[in-house]
DRENTORKOL-3810 file (N, C-alpha, C; in nm, 4 decimals):
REM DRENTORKOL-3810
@n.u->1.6408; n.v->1.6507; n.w->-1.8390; ca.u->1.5474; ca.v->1.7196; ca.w->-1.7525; c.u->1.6086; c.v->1.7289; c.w->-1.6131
@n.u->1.5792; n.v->1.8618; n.w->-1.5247; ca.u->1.6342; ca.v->1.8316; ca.w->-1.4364; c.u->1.5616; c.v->1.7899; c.w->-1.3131
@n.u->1.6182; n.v->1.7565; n.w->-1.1927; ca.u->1.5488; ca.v->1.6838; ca.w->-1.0932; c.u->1.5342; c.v->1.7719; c.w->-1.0023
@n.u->1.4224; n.v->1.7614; n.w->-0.9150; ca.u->1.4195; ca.v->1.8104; ca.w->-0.7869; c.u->1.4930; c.v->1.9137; c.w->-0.7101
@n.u->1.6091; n.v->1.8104; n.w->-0.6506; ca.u->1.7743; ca.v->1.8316; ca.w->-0.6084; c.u->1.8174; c.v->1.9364; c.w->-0.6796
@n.u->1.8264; n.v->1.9333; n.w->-0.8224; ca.u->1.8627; ca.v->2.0346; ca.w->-0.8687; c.u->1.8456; c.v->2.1581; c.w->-0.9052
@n.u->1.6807; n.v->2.1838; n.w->-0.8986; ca.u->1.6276; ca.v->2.2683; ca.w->-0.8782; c.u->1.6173; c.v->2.3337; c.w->-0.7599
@n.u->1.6073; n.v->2.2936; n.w->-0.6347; ca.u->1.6104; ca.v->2.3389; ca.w->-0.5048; c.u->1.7559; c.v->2.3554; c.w->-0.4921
@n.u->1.8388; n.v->2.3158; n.w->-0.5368; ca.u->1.9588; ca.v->2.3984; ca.w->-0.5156; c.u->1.9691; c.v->2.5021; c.w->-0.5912
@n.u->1.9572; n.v->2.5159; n.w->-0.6864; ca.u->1.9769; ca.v->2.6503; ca.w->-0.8091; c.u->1.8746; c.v->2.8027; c.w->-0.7539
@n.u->1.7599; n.v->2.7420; n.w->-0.6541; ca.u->1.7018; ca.v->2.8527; ca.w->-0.5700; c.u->1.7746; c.v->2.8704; c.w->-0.4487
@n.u->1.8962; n.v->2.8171; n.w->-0.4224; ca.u->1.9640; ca.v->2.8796; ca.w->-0.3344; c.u->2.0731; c.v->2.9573; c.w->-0.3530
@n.u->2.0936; n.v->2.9907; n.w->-0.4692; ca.u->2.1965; ca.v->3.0330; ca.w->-0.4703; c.u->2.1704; c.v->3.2009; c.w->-0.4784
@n.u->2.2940; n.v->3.2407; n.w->-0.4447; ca.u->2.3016; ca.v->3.4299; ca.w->-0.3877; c.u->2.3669; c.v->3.4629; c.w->-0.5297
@n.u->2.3014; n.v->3.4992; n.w->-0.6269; ca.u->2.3599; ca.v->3.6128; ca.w->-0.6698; c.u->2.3085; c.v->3.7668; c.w->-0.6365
@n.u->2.4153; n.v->3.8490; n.w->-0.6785; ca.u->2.3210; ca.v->3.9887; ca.w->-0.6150; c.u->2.2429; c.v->4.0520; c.w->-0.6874
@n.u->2.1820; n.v->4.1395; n.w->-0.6590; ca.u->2.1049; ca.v->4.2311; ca.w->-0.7465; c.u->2.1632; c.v->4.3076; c.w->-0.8676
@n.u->2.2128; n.v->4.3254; n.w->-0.8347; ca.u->2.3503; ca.v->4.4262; ca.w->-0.9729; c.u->2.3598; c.v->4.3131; c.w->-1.0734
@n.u->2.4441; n.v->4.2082; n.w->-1.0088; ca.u->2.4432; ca.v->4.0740; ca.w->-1.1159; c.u->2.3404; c.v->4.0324; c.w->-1.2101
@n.u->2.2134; n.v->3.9979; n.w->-1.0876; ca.u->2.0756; ca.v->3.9781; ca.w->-1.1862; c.u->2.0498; c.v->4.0744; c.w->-1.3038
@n.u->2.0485; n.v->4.2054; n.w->-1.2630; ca.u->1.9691; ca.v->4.3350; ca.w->-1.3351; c.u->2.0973; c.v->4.3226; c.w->-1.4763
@n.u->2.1808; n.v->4.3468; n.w->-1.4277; ca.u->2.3315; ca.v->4.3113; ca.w->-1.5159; c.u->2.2693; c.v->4.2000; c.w->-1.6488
@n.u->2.2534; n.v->4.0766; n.w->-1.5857; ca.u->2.2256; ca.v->3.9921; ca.w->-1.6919; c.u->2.0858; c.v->3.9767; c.w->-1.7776
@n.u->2.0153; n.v->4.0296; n.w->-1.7024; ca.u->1.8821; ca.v->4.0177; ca.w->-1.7652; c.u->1.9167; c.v->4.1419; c.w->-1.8773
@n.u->1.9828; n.v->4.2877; n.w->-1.8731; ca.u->1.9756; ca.v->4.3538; ca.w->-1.9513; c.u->2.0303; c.v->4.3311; c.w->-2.0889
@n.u->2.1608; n.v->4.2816; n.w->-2.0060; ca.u->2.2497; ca.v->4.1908; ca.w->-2.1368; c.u->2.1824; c.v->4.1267; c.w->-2.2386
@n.u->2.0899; n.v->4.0090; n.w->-2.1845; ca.u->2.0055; ca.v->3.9251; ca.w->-2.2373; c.u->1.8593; c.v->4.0399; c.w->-2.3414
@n.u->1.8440; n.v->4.1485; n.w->-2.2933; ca.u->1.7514; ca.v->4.2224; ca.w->-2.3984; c.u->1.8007; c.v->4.2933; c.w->-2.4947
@n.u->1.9030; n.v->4.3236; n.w->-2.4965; ca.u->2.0096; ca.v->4.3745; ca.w->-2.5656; c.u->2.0676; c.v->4.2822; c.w->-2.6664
@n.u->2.0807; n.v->4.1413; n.w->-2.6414; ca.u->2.0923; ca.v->3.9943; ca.w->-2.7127; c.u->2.2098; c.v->4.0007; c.w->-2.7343
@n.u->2.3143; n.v->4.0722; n.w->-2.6712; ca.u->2.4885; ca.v->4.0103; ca.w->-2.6985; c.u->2.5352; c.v->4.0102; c.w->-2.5601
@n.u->2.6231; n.v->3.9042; n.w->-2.5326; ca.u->2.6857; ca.v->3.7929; ca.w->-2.4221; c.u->2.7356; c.v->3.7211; c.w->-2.4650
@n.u->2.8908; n.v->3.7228; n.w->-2.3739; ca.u->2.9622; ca.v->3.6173; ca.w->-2.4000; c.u->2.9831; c.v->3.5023; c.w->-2.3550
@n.u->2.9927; n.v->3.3758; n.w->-2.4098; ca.u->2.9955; ca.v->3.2765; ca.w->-2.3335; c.u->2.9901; c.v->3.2534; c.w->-2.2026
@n.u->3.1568; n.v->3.2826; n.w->-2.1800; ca.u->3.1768; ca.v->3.2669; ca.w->-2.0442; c.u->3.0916; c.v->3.3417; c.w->-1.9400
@n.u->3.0477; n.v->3.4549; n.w->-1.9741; ca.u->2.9862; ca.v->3.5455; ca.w->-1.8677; c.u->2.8926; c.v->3.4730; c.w->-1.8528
@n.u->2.7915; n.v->3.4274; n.w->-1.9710; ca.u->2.6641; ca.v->3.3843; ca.w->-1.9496; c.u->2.6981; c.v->3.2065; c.w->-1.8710
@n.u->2.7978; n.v->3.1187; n.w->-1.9057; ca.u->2.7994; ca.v->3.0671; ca.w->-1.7889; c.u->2.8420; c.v->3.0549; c.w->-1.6544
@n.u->2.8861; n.v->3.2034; n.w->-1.5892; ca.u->2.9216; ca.v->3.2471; ca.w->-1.4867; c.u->2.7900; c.v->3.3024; c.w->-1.4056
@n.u->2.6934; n.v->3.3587; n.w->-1.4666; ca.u->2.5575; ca.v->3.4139; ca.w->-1.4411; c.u->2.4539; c.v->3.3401; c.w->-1.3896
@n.u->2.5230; n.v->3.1737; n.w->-1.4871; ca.u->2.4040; ca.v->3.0719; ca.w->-1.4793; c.u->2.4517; c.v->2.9497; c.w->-1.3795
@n.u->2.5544; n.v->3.0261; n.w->-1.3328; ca.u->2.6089; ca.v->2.9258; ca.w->-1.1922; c.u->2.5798; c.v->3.0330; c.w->-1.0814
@n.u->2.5654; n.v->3.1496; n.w->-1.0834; ca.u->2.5453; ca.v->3.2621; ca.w->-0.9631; c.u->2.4418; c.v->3.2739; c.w->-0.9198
@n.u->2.3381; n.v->3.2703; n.w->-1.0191; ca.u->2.2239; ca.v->3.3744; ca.w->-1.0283; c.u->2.0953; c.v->3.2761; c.w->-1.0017
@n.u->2.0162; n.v->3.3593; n.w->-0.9007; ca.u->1.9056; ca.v->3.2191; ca.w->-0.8978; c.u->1.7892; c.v->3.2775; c.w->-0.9980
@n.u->1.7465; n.v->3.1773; n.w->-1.0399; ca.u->1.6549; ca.v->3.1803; ca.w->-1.1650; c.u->1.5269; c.v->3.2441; c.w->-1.1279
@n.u->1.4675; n.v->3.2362; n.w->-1.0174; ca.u->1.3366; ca.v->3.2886; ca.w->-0.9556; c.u->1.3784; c.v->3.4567; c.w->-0.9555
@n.u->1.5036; n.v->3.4800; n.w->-0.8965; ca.u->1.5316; ca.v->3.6303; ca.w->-0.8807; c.u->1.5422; c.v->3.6801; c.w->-1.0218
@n.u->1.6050; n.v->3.5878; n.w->-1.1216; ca.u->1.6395; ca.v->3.6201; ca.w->-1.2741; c.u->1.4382; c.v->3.6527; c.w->-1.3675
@n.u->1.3660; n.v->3.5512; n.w->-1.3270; ca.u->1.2148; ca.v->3.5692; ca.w->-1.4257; c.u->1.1793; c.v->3.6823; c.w->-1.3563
@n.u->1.1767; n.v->3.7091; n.w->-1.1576; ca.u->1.1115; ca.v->3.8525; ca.w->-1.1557; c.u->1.1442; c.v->3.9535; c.w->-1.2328
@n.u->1.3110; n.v->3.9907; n.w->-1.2252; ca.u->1.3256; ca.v->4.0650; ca.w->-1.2111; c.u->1.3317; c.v->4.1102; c.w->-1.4583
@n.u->1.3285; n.v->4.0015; n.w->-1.4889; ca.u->1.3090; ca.v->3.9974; ca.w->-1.6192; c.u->1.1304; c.v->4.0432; c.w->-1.6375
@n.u->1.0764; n.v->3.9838; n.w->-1.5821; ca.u->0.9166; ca.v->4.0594; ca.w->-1.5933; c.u->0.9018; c.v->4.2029; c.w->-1.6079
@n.u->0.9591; n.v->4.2658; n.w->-1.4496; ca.u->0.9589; ca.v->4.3538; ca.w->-1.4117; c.u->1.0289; c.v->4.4556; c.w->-1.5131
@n.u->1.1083; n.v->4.4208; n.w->-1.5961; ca.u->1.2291; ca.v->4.4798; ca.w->-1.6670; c.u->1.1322; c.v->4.5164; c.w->-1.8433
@n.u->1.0627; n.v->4.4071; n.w->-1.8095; ca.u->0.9746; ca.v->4.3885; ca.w->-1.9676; c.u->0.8745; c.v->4.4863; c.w->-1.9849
@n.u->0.8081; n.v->4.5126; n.w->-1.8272; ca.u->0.6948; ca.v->4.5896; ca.w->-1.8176; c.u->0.7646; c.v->4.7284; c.w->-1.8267
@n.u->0.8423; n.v->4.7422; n.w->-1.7603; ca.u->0.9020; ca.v->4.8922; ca.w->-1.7834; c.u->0.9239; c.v->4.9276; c.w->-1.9081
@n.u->0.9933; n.v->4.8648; n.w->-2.0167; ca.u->1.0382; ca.v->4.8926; ca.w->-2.1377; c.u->0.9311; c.v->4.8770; c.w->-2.2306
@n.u->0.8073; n.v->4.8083; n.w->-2.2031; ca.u->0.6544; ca.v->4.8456; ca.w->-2.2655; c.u->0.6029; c.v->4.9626; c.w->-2.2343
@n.u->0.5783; n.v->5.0309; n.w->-2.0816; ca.u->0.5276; ca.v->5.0947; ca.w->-2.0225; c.u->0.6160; c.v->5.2571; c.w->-2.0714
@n.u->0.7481; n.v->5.2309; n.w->-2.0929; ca.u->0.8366; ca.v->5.3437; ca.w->-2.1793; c.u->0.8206; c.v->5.3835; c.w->-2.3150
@n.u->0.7786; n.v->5.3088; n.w->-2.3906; ca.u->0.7350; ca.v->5.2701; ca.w->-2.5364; c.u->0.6161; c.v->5.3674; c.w->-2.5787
@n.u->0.5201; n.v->5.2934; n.w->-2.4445; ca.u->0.3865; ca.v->5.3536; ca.w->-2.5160; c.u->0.3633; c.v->5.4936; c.w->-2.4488
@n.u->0.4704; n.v->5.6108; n.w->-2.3395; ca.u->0.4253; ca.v->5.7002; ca.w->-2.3123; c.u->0.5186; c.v->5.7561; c.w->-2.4166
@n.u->0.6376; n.v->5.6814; n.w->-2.4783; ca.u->0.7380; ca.v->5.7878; ca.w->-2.6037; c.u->0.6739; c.v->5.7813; c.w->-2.6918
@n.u->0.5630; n.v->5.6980; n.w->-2.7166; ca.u->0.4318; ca.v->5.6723; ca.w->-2.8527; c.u->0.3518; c.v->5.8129; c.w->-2.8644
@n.u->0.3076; n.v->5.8077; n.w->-2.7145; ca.u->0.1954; ca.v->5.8806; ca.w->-2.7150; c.u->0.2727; c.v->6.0089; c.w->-2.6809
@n.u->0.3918; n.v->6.0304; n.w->-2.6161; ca.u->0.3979; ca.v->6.1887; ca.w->-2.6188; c.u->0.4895; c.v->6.2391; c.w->-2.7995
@n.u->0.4683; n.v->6.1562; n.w->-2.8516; ca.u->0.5410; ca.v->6.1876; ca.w->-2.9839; c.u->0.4231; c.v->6.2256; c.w->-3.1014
@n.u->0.2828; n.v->6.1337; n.w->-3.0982; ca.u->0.1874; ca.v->6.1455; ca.w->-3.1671; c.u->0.1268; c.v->6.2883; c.w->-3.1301
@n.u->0.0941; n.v->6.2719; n.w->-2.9671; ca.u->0.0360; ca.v->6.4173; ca.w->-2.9280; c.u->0.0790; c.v->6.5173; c.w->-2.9723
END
């Protein structure tokens, strides 16, 4: 489990936006390679990684159900 310390450091860290969006897509897509994914998980802060994974989830629902509905219509 991790501690404190280690958590308040892992929210400091800068990865950029490109990086984040980069890995979260990777990750929906479900192929990554090792190394990248532990290069991502030393860069990337995890708070910027769940928004921007939310945000990423809702879009690709919110895409779904208007290609649903303009396909049924």
């Amino acid at each position: 489990m991790a501690s404190i310390e280690e958590l308040k450091k892992a929210t400091q860290r800068k990865g950029s936006f490109r990086q984040t969006v980069g890995a979260v897509l990777w990750s929906f897509f479900g192929v990554r390679r090792g190394a990248a994914h532990d290069a991502d998980m030393a860069q990337l802060n995890p708070v910027h990684v769940v928004i921007v994974g939310v945000a990423a989830g809702i879009l690709f629902v919110t895409g779904l159900v208007f290609l649903v509905r303009s396909i049924v219509a």
